[in-house]
N, C-alpha and C positions, 0 to 999 in steps of 0.2 A: 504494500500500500504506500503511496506515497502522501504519507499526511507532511501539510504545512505546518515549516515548526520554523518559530522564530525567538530568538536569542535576545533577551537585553541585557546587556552586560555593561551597567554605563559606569563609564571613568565619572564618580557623583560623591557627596557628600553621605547619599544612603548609600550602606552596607549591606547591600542584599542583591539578588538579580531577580529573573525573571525569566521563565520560558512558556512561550505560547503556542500550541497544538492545534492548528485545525486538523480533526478527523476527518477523514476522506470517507465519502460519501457509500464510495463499496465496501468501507468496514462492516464485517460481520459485529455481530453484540460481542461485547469481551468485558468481564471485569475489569475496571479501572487498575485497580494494583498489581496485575499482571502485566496492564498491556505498559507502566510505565517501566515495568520493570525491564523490559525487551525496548523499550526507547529511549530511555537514560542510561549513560553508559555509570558502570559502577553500585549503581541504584540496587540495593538488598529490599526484598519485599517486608520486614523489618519498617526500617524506614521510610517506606514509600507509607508503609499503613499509618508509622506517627507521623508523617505532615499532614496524611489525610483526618487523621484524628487532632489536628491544631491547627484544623482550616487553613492550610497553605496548599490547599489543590483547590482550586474552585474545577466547575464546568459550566456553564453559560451564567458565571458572575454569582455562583453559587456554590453555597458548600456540600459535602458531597460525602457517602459513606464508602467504605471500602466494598461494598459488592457491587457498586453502582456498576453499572454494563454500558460501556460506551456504545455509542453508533454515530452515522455519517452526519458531518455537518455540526459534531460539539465541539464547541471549544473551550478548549484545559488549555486552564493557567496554573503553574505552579512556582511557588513563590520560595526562594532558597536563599535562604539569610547565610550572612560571611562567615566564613571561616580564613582564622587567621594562618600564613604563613609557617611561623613555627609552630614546631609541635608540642611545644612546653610552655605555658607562660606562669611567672614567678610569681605569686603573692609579697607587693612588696607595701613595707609602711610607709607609706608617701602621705601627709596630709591632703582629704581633699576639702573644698570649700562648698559641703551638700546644703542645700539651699531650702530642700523640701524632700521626705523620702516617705516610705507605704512601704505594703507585703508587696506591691505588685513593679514599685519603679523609685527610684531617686534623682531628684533634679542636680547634677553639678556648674556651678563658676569655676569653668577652665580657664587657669590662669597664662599668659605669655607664657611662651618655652614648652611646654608642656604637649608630646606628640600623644595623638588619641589611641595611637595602637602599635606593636612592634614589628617592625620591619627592617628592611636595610639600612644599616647605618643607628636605629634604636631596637637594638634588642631588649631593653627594660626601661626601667624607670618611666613608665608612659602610663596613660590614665587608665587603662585596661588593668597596667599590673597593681596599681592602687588602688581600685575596684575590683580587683581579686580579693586582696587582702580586706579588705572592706567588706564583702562579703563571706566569705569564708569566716570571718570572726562570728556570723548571725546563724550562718549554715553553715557547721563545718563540716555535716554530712558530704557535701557535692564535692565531686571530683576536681583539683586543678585545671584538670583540662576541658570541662563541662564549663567551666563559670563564665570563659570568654564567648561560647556558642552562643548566646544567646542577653549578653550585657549590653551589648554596641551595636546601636540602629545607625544613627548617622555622625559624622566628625567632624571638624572642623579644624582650620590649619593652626600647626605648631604657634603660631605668630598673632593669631587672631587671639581675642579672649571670648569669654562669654557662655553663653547658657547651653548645657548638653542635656541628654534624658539618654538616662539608662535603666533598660529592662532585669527585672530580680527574676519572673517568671516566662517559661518558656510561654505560656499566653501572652503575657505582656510583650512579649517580642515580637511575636505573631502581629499581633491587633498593630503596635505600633510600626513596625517595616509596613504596614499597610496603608497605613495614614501617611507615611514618607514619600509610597512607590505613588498614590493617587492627588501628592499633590495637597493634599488638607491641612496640613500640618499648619500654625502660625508662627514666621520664623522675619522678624525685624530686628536687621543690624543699624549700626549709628558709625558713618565711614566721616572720614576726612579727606576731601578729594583736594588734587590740585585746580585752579580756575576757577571764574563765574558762570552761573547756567544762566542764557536769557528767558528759561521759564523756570515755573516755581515747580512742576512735576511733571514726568514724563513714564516711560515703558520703553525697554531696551529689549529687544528680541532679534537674538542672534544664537545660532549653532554656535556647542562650545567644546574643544575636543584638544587633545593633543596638538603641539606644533609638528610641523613635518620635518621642521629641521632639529629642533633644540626640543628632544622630547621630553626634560622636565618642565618645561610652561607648556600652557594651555593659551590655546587663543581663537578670536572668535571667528565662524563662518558665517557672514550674515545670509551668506546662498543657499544655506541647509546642505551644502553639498558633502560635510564631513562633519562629524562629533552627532552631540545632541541637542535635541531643541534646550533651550535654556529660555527661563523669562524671568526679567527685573527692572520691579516699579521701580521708583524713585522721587522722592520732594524733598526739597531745601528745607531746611530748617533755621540756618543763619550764613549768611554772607560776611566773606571776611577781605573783598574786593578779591585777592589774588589767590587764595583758596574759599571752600565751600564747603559748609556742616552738611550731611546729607542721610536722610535715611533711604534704607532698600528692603525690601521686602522679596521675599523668595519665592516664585512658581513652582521653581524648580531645583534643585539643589545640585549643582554640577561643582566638581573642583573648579576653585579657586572663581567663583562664577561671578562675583559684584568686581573681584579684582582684574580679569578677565573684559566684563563690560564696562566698567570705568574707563578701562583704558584704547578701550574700542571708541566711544563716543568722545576721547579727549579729556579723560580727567582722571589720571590713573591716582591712587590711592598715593594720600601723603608718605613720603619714606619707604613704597613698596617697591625695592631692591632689585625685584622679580621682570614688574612692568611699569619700570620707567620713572616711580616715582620718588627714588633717591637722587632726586640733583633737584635745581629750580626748573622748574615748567614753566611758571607765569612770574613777572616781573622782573625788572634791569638788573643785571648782573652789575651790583657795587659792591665797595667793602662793608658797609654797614650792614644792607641788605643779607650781603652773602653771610655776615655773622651770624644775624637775629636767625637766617635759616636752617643753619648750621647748629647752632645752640639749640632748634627745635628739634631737630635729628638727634641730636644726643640725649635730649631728654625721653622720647619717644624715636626707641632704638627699632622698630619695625612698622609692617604697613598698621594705620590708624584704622582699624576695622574691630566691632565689639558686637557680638552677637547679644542687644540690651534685652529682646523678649522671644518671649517661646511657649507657645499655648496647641494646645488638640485636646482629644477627645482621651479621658481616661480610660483608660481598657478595662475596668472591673466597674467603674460608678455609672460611665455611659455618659457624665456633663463633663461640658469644657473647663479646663481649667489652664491659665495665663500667669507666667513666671516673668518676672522685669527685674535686671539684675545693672547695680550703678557702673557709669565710664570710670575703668579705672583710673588709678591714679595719673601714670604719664601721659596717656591721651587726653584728661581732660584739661592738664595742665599746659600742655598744647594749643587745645583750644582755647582756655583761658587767654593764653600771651597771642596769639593769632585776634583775638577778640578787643584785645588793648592796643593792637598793631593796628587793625584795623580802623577804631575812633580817631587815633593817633593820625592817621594818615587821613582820614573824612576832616579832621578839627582842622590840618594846615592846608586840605586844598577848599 
């Protein structure tokens, strides 16, 4: 049979993928967990029956039991949260900054510095392995290797700060990768761009994928002709003449996705190293100038980006609930001095 099957695998701030089935229409009837099992490569019927038992298989947008008998024309979605690279991850005691926590999830204020999961280059010390140990102290039943399966829906960069949600229950993991992958999730950062916008709010929609040359940046295709759809609002919030306070709100959640379209529309994030915006973008290059700018980069040593809110649907209550977490320290001290620079320079023209 040649049923339609398609891959999402997006380069995203969700930690999860996606695979979608259309059945072909000459499919005879077949048990669901058989026939994934014969179409997912590695897949143990095992497994296939607990995602079907924690609703990560739907079929026409619905949940589904393990006898369910496919036929032509369903279509299966099945929803497969990350799994991390190594095969060990350490319980370590790292302070974290929990903000709000349940039987079912805990809110963290991830601080600068701090990478969300281990990989190349951080094999520990990352918020994963401090939410190991954080949890392991309330359950010490679960296994090492079980805690990360299911802790980490979505991340945000080492560099950024701000508000993350982490799953305790394998439900909770479910419900929430689902609210990420559809989109629902409420996710407003507070950036510091370079330059003036001549409106007060706009919408940036551009494909956001891999560069072809320099594959650790991301950059935008406004053609859709590579990466993924990505979308981000946008309104001013204060004007500083040669930079701009700005908030953004998330469609979509792609790596590095406001730092990415910022700098696609001309206003790449203050001090982001990445795209463009550690030097001066807007105003005369002089010595005082280049000072007060300079003094601002060393006090805010990365891109000025703060995940301030973060709200959805609770997986156990079923009501929304909205977390807003303060600009830290050096960023707001930032805008502070950019806000006195700016009266400063309005008083003498």
């Amino acid at each position: 049979m040649n049923n339609e099957i398609e891959e999402e695998l997006s380069e995203s701030e969700e930690l999860f993928e996606r695979m979608s089935i259309i059945i072909d229409k000459g499919q005879d009837p077949l048990r669901i967990d058989k026939f994934l099992m014969a179409r997912i490569e590695g897949a143990t019927r095992n497994k296939i029956q607990q995602a079907i038992e924690n609703d990560l298989v739907l079929v026409n947008d619905k949940a589904i039991k393990s006898n369910y008998k496919i036929k032509g024309g369903d279509k299966v979605v099945i929803f497969d949260t990350y799994n991390h690279e190594t095969s060990e991850i350490i319980p370590q005691d790292i302070p974290l900054n929990i903000v709000y926590e349940d039987e079912e999830l805990f809110i963290i204020n991830k601080p600068v510095g701090m990478v969300a999961h281990p990989g190349s280059g951080n094999p520990d010390n990352t918020l994963i392995n401090a939410a190991a140990f954080h949890l392991k102290k309330q359950l010490p039943e679960l296994d090492d290797n079980t805690l990360p399966r299911y802790g980490l829906v979505h991340r945000i960069d080492k560099n950024t700060s701000g508000l993350m949600v982490m799953a305790k229950t394998k439900k909770a993991m479910t419900d929430l990768a689902k609210q990420f992958f559809d989109h629902t999730v409420h996710r407003r950062y507070v950036a510091l761009v370079w330059g003036n916008f001549d409106e007060d709010e706009g919408t940036i929609v551009a494909h956001v994928g891999r560069h072809q040359r320099f594959r650790k940046l991301f950059t935008a295709y406004p053609e859709g002709d590579y990466g993924k759809d990505a979308v981000t609002h946008y309104k001013v919030l204060e004007r500083f003449n040669y930079v701009t306070l700005v908030e953004c709100r998330l469609e979509t959640g792609r790596t590095h996705q406001i730092r990415v379209h910022m700098q696609y529309i001309g206003h790449p994030l203050f001090n982001d190293e990445f795209y463009g915006g550690d030097r001066i973008v807007k105003g005369t290059v002089y010595s005082k100038y280049k000072q007060f700018v300079d003094n601002c980069f060393s006090i805010c040593s990365r891109q000025a980006l703060h995940a301030k809110e973060l709200g959805f649907i609770h997986p156990e209550t079923k009501k929304e609930i909205i977390f807003d977490s303060d600009i830290p320290e050096d960023m707001q001290q930032v805008i502070d001095k950019w806000r006195k620079y700016s009266q400063f320079k309005n008083a003498e023209e």
